[in-house]
Structure formats: structure tokens, C-alpha cells
C-alpha positions as CSV (number, residue, x, y, z in Angstrom):
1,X,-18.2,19.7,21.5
2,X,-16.8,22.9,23.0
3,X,-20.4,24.5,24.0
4,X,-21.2,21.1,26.0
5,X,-19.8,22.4,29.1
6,X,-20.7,25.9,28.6
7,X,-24.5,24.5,28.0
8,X,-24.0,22.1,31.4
9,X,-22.6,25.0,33.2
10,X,-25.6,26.9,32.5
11,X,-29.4,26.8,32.5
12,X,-29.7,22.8,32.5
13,X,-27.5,22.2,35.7
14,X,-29.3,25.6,37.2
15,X,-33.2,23.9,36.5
16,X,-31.9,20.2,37.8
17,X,-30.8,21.8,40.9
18,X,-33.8,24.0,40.7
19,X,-36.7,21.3,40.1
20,X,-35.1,19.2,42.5
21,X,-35.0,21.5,45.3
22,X,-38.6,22.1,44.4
23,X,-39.9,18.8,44.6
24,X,-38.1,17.8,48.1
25,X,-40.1,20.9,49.2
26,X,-43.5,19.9,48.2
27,X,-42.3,16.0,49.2
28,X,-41.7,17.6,52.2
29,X,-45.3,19.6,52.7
30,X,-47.5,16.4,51.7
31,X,-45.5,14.6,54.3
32,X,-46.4,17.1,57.0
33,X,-48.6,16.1,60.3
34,X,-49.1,19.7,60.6
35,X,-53.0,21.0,61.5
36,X,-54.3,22.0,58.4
37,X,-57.9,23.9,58.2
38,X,-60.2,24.5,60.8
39,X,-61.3,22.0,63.3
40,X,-64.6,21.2,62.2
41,X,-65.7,19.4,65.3
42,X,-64.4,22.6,67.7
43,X,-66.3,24.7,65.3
44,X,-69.3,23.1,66.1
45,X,-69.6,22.7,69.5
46,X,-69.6,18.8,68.9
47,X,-66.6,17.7,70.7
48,X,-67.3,15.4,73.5
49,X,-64.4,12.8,73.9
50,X,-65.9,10.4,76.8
51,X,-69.4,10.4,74.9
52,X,-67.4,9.7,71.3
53,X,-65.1,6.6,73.1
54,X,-69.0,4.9,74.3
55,X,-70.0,5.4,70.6
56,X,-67.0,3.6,69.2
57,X,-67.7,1.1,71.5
58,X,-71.2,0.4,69.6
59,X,-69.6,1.0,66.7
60,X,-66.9,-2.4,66.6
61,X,-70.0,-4.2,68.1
62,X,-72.7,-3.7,65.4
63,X,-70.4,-3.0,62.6
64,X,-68.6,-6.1,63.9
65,X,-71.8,-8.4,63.8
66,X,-72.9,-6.6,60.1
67,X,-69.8,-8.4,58.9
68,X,-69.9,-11.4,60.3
69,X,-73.8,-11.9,59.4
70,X,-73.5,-10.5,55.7
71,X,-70.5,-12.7,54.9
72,X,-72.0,-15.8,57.1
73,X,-75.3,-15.9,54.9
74,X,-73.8,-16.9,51.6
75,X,-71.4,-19.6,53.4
76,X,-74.0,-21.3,55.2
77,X,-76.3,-21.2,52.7
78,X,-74.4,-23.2,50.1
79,X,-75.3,-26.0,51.9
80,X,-79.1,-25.6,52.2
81,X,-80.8,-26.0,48.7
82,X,-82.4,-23.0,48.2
83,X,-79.3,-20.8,48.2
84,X,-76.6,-23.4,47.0
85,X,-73.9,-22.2,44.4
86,X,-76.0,-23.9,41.2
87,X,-79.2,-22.2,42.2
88,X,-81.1,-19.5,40.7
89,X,-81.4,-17.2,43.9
90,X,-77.4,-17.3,44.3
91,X,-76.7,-15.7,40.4
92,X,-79.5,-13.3,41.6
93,X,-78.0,-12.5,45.1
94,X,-74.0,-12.5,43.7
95,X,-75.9,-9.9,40.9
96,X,-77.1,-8.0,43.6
97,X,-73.8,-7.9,45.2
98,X,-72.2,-7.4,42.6
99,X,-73.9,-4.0,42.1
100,X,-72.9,-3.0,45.7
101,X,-69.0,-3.9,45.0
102,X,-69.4,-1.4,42.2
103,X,-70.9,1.4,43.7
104,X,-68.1,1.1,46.7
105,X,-65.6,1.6,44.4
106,X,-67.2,4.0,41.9
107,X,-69.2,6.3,44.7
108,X,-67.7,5.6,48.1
109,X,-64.0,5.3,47.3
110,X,-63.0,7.3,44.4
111,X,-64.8,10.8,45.2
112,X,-63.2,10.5,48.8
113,X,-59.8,9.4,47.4
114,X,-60.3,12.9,44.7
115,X,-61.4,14.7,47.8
116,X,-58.8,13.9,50.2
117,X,-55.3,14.3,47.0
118,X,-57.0,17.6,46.0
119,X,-58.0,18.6,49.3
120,X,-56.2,22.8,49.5
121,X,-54.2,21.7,52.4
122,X,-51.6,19.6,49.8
123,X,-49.3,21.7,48.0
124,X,-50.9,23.1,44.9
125,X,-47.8,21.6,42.5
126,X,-48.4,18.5,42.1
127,X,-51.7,17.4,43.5
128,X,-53.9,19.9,42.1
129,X,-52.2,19.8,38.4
130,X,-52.9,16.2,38.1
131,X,-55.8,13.8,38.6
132,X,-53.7,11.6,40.3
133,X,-56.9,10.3,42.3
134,X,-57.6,8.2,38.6
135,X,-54.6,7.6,37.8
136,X,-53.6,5.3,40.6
137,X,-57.5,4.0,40.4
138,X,-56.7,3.1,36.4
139,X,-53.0,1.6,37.8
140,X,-54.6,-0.3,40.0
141,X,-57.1,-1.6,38.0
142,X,-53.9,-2.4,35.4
143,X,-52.3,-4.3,38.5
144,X,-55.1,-6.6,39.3
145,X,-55.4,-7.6,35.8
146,X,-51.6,-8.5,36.0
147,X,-52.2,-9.9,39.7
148,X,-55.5,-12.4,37.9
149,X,-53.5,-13.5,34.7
150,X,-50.5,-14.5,37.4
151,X,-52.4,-16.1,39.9
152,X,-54.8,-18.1,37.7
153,X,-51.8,-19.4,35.9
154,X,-49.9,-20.6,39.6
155,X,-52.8,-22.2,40.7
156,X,-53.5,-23.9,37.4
157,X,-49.6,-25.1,37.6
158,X,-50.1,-26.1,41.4
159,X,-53.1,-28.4,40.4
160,X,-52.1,-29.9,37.4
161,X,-49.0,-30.5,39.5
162,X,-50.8,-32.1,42.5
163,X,-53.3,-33.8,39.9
164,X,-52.5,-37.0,38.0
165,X,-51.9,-36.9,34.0
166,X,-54.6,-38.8,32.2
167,X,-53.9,-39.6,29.3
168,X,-55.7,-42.0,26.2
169,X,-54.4,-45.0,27.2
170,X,-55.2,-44.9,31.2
171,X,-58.5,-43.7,30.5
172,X,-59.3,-46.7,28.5
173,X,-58.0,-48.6,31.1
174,X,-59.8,-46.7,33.3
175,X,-63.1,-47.8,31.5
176,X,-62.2,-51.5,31.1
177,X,-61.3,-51.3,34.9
178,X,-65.3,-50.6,35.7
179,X,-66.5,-53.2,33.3
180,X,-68.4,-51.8,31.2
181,X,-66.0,-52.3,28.5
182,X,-62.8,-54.5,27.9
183,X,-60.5,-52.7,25.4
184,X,-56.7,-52.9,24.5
185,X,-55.3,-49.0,25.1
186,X,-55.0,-48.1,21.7
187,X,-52.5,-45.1,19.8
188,X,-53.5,-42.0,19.0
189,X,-54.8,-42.2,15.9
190,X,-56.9,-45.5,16.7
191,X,-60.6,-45.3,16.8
192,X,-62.0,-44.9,19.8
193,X,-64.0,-47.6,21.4
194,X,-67.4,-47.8,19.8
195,X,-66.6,-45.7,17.1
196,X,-67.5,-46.9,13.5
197,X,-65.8,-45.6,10.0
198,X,-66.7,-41.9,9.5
199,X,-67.0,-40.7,12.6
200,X,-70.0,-42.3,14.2
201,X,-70.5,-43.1,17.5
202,X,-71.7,-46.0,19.4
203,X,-73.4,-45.2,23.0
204,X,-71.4,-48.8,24.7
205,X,-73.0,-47.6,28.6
206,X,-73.0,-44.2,29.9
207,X,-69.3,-44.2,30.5
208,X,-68.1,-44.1,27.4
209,X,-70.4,-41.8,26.0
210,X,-69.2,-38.9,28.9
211,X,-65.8,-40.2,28.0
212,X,-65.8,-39.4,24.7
213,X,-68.2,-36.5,24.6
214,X,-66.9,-34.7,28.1
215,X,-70.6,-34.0,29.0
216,X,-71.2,-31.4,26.4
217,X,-74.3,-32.0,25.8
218,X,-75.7,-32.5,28.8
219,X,-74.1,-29.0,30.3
220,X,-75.6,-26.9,27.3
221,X,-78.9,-28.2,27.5
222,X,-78.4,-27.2,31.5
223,X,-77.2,-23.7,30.7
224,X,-80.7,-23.6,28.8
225,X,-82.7,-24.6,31.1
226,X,-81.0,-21.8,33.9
227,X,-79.2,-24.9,36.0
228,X,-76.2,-26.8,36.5
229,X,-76.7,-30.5,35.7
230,X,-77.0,-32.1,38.3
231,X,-75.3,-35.4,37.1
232,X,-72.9,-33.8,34.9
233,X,-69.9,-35.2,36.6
234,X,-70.9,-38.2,38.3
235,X,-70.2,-40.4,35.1
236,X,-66.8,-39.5,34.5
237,X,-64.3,-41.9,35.2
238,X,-61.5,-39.7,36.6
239,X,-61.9,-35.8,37.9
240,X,-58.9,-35.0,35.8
241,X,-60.9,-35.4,32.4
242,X,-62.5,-32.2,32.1
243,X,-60.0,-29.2,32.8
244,X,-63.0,-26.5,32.8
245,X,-64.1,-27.1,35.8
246,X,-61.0,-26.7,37.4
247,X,-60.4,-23.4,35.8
248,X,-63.9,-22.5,37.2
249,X,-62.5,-23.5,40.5
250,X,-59.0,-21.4,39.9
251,X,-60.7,-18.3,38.8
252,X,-63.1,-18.0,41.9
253,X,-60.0,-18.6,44.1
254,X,-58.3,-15.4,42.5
255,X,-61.6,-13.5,42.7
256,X,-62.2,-14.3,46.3
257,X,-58.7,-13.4,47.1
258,X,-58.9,-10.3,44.8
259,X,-62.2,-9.1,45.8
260,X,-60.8,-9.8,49.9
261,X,-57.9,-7.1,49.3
262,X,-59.6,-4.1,47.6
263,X,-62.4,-4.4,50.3
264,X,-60.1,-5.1,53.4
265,X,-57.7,-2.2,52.5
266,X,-60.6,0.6,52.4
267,X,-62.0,-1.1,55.9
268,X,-59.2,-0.3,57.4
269,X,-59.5,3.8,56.3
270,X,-62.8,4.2,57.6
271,X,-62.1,1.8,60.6
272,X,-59.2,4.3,61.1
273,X,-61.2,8.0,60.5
274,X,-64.1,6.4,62.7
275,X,-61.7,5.8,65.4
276,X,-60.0,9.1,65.6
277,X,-63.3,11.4,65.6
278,X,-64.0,13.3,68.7
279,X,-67.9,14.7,67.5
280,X,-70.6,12.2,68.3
281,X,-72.4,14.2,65.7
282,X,-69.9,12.8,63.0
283,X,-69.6,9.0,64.6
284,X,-73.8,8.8,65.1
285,X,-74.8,8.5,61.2
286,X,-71.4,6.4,60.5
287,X,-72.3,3.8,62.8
288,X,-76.1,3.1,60.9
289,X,-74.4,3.2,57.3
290,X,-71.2,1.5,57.8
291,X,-72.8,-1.3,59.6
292,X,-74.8,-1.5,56.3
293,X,-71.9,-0.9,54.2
294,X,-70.0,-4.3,55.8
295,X,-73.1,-6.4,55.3
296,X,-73.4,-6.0,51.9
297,X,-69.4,-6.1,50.9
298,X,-69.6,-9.0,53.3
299,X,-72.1,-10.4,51.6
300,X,-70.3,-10.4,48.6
301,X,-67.3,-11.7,49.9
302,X,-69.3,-14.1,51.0
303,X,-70.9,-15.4,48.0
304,X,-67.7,-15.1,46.3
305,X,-65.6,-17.7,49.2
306,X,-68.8,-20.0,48.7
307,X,-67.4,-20.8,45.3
308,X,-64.0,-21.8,45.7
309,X,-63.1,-25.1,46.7
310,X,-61.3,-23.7,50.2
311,X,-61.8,-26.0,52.6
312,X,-64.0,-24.9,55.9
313,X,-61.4,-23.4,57.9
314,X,-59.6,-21.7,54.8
315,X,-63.1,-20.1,54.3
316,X,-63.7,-19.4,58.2
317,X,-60.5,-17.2,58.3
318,X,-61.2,-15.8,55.2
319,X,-64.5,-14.4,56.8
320,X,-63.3,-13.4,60.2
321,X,-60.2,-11.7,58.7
322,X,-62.8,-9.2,56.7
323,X,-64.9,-8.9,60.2
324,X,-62.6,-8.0,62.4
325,X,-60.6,-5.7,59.6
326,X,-63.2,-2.2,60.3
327,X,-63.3,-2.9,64.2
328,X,-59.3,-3.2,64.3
329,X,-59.4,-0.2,62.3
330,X,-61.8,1.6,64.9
331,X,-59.4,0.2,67.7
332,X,-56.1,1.6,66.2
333,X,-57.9,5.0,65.5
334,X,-58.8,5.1,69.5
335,X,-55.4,4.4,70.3
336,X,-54.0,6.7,67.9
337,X,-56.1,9.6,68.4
338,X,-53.7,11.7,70.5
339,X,-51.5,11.8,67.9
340,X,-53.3,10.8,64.9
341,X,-54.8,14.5,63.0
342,X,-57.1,13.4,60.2
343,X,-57.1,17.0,58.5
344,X,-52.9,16.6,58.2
345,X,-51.9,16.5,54.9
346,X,-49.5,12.9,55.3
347,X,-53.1,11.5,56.7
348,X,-54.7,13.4,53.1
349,X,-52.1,11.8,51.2
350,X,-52.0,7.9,52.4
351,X,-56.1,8.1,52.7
352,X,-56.4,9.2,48.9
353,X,-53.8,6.6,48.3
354,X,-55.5,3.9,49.9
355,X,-59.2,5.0,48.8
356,X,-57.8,5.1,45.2
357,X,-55.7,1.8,44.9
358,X,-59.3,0.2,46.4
359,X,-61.3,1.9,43.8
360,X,-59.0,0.4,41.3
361,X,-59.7,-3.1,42.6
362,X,-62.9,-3.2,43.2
363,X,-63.9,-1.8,40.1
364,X,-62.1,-4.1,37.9
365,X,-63.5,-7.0,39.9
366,X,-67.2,-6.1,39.8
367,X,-67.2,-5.6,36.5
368,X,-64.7,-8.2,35.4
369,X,-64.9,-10.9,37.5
370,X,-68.5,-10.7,38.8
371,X,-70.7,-9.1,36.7
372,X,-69.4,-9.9,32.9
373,X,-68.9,-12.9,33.9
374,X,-72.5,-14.3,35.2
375,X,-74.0,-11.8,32.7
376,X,-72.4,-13.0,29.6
377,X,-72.2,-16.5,30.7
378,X,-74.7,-18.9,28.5
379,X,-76.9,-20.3,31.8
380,X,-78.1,-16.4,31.8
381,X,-78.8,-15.9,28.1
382,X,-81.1,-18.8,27.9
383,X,-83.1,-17.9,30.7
384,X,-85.1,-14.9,30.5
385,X,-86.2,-14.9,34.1
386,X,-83.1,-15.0,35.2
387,X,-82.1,-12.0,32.9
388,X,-84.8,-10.0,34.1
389,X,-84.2,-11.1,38.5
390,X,-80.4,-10.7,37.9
391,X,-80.5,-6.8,36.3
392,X,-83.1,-6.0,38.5
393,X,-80.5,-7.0,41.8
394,X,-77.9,-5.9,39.8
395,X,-79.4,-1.4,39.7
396,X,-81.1,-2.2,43.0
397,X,-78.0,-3.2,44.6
398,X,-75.8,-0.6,42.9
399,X,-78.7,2.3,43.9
400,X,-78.7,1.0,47.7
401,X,-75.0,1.2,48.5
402,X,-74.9,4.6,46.4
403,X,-77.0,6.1,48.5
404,X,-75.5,5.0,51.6
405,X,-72.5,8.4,50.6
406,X,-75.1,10.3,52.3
407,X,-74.4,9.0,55.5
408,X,-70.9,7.6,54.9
């Protein structure tokens, strides 16, 4: 007990005070809006302000209508048959953007979120001694796992909540009510209606047989045949029956709402670096690619809104807010370009932040949420053109928006 405050006194107190003056410092350099590097748009003779503002003009126009067309397509086209949710062309077209989700977060976000935290302008201690670039990506990922469980379980609370309880007695009464069948609510460990010793089964009208056998048969033989019965619910006596489809309904609410964030948070970085460029040669190729970059995410989006059960004007904000995200971005940038410096390390820093967090996202939801779960599903194993369509716009998709990082 006597050498404890000889020991405090000493080396430990020294490398607390020591290690913590050290990490202010570096705290203190990553926060810095200092110019750091050479200006590569000087250095090039490609610095023409007026002629940069009449690009970013174009630029919140066509990326602007990109948006608004890819994410527009997969909403208005629930309603036509051709391109409705239960189709064949809408697993191929969500397979297909699927793939592009995935290479966003894979080869647009994560290399410039690596680039940007181990960029030399950042103190070497602690940004180049750990991949922190990953790290926050695997976080992330972690997060949005967390953020799905909790979500899916509120919304499946709020419905059951909002939802009547059916129980065995008011669905019998629910039958007799439709005359097909008159019969006393029974206990639960009465036969049902129709139902003989040992199990067997009397088919007494179409509305006991759903009743009793929720449509199971009916919706495998569908998966089969690469469709969604058409008639599967339209028997059932009461929409509260069949709890699947309800969970089918919360999960594409999270995924919408999931898949929303990741992309709407990394529109707003390249909205941003667009907007603060001087060099027409550097906003020229951005405005080609990111106008293709916001059709296809909004395509996605898209597809995944068409799902839900959000009712038109839930789903029209839902759209314009990802539309207008990149152009806002732009807008802010051209505002803040006086004092904004892109090549600061506190800009480094909150990009690779950003870029990483998104890559988290949208990498656990492509492959989560989109693509295991059309590709695993049964409708997809027991039809082998739909296999074949679905991978097909699954790499082409994938190979399209990966080589868009030439450009952007």
C-alpha cells in the first residue's frame, strides 16, 4: 500500500497527462479548416468560377430530373400490369437494383470514405494506424441491424394495436354472419366446423376451407408457378387472420425507410463536393455520371416505396425528399464555397464519416433486405426463368453502377 502513491506519482500520472495532451493535439489537427495540399484546380489552369456556377446550374436540373424519373418509374408502374409489385418484371427490376445499391456502397462509398480518413493531410496517429474507414462501415452495418429488429417490432406493435383481435370464437361468428355456415362459437379444443374424428376435413364453401387452412395451399402452388395468387386473400373473412402478410408489409416499411437514409446521407456529400468545385473540368464528367448515379438509387428507392402500404402522399414525399436531397446539396456547396475548402482536413474527416456510415447501410440492406430476400425466397426457387432474368439484372446492375467510379 505504501508504493501506491509513489507508482501514481510516477510514470502512470506522467503518460495520462502525456496521452491526453496528445490526443487533444491530433483532435485538434483533424478539426482544422486549414488548406491542406496543393490546389489541384489552380494547378491545372481549370479554375473558372462564372463558367463552374452555369455548370452547377445544369447540374440541380438534370441530376434533379434523374431522380425524380428513376424513382417515379417503379411508383407509377405498380399500377399498370406489367410492372405491378406481384409481377415477374418487378423481382427482375428490384434484382437489378438491387445490384446497383450494392456497388454504391461497396465501390462508390467505401474507397472514397478510405480515401478521404487516410488521406496524408490527417494526422498520422490515429487515422493512418487504424482502418477506421471499416470499422464505422462494419458499425454501421451493426446499427441498422439493431435499427430493423427495432423498427419491425414498433410497427408490428402499432398494427396489432390499431388492428382488431380475432379470435376462434369471432371468426366463427364471422363465418355464420356470411351464411355459408350456422355454427355455435365453440372452445378451444372443439372440432372445428366440418371437421370429422381424426383430423379430416370437410370443404363446407370456400370460406371455411381459407379459414381453416389460411391459404396455404393456394400460395405455395403460386410461389411455384413464379406468381402471387391472385385470389389468395379475397376469401378470407377478416384481414386480421393471416399475420404474414402484415409482416411482409412491416418489413418493406423499415427497408424503404432504411434504404432512404443510407442513400440520402451520401447525396448530400457529393451534392456538397459538386457544389464547392471551381474547375469545370472536374464538374463536366460529374454532371453525366451522377445524373445516372440518382436514377438508378432512385430507382431503387422506388421499387422499394412501391411495396409498402404508405399511402400516396406518404410515398410522394418520400420521393421528392430523395430528389431534391443532391440539388440542395449542390445549392449549399454554392453558397458555401467561400468558405467551404474540400482539401481541409475537418471537410476529410466528416466526408469519410459520412461516406463510411452510408456504406454500412447500404450494404447491409442490399444484401439483407433486397437481395437474400427475393433470392432465397420460394417464388424464385421454383421458377427457373426467373432465377436465370433475376442474376442476370442482379451482375448487370452491380457492373453498371461500378463502372460509373470512373466518372464519379
Amino acid at each position: 500500500m505504501d508504493l501506491l502513491p509513489v507508482i501514481w506519482s510516477g510514470n502512470i500520472r506522467g503518460n495520462i497527462q502525456f496521452y491526453s495532451d496528445l490526443f487533444q493535439q491530433k483532435l485538434s489537427q483533424s478539426m482544422s479548416n486549414t488548406v491542406c495540399g496543393p490546389q489541384d484546380e489552380e494547378s491545372e489552369g481549370c479554375r473558372d468560377a462564372d463558367y463552374a456556377l452555369i455548370l452547377k446550374m445544369v447540374a440541380i436540373a438534370a441530376i434533379l430530373t434523374a431522380g425524380v424519373c428513376g424513382v417515379a418509374i417503379p411508383l407509377l408502374g405498380k399500377k399498370r400490369r406489367f410492372l405491378g409489385t406481384d409481377s415477374n418484371l418487378f423481382v427482375t427490376a428490384k434484382a437489378f437494383a438491387a445490384g446497383v445499391i450494392l456497388a454504391t456502397g461497396f465501390v462508390h462509398m467505401l474507397p472514397d470514405a478510405i480515401s478521404s480518413l487516410t488521406s496524408p493531410c490527417l494526422p498520422e496517429i490515429p487515422w493512418s494506424k487504424f482502418p477506421f474507414s471499416g470499422f464505422i462501415a462494419m458499425m454501421a452495418a451493426l446499427a441498422t441491424l439493431s435499427a430493423d429488429f427495432i423498427g419491425t417490432q414498433f410497427y408490428a406493435r402499432k398494427q396489432e394495436r390499431q388492428s382488431p383481435i380475432v379470435t376462434r370464437s369471432n371468426l366463427l361468428d364471422t363465418v355464420s354472419e356470411s351464411g355459408i355456415i350456422q355454427v355455435e362459437p365453440r372452445g378451444w379444443n372443439s372440432k372445428v366446423f366440418g371437421e370429422e374424428e381424426g383430423g379430416a376435413m370437410h370443404i363446407v364453401g370456400m370460406h371455411a376451407h381459407a379459414a381453416h387452412h389460411g391459404h396455404s395451399h393456394s400460395q405455395e402452388e403460386g410461389a411455384c408457378e413464379g406468381r402471387i395468387p391472385e385470389h389468395s386473400h379475397s376469401h378470407s373473412p377478416s384481414h386480421g387472420i393471416g399475420h404474414g402478410n402484415d409482416d411482409t408489409g412491416i418489413r418493406h416499411i423499415v427497408v424503404s425507410q432504411g434504404l432512404e437514409l443510407g442513400i440520402v446521407s451520401h447525396s448530400v456529400i457529393i451534392g456538397l463536393s459538386l457544389g464547392v468545385s471551381h474547375s469545370p473540368c472536374t464538374i463536366k464528367p460529374l454532371i453525366g455520371a451522377l445524373s445516372f448515379h440518382q436514377f438508378f438509387e432512385g430507382f431503387a428507392l422506388g421499387g422499394c416505396i412501391s411495396q409498402t402500404r404508405f399511402r400516396t402522399l406518404h410515398s410522394t414525399l418520400m420521393a421528392c425528399f430523395f430528389a431534391l436531397t443532391t440539388p440542395i446539396g449542390i445549392a449549399v456547396g454554392i453558397g458555401i464555397s467561400s468558405i467551404y475548402n474540400s482539401n481541409s482536413p475537418r471537410a476529410l474527416v466528416i466526408e469519410g464519416v459520412v461516406d463510411s456510415v452510408s456504406a454500412g447501410i447500404l450494404v447491409y440492406m442490399a444484401l439483407v433486405d433486397l437481395i437474400a430476400t427475393d433470392f432465397l425466397s420460394k417464388r424464385m426457387s421454383c421458377n427457373v426463368r426467373l432465377q436465370v432474368l433475376s442474376y442476370f439484372a442482379l451482375f448487370v446492375g452491380a457492373t453498371m453502377m461500378s463502372l460509373l467510379a470512373l466518372w464519379a
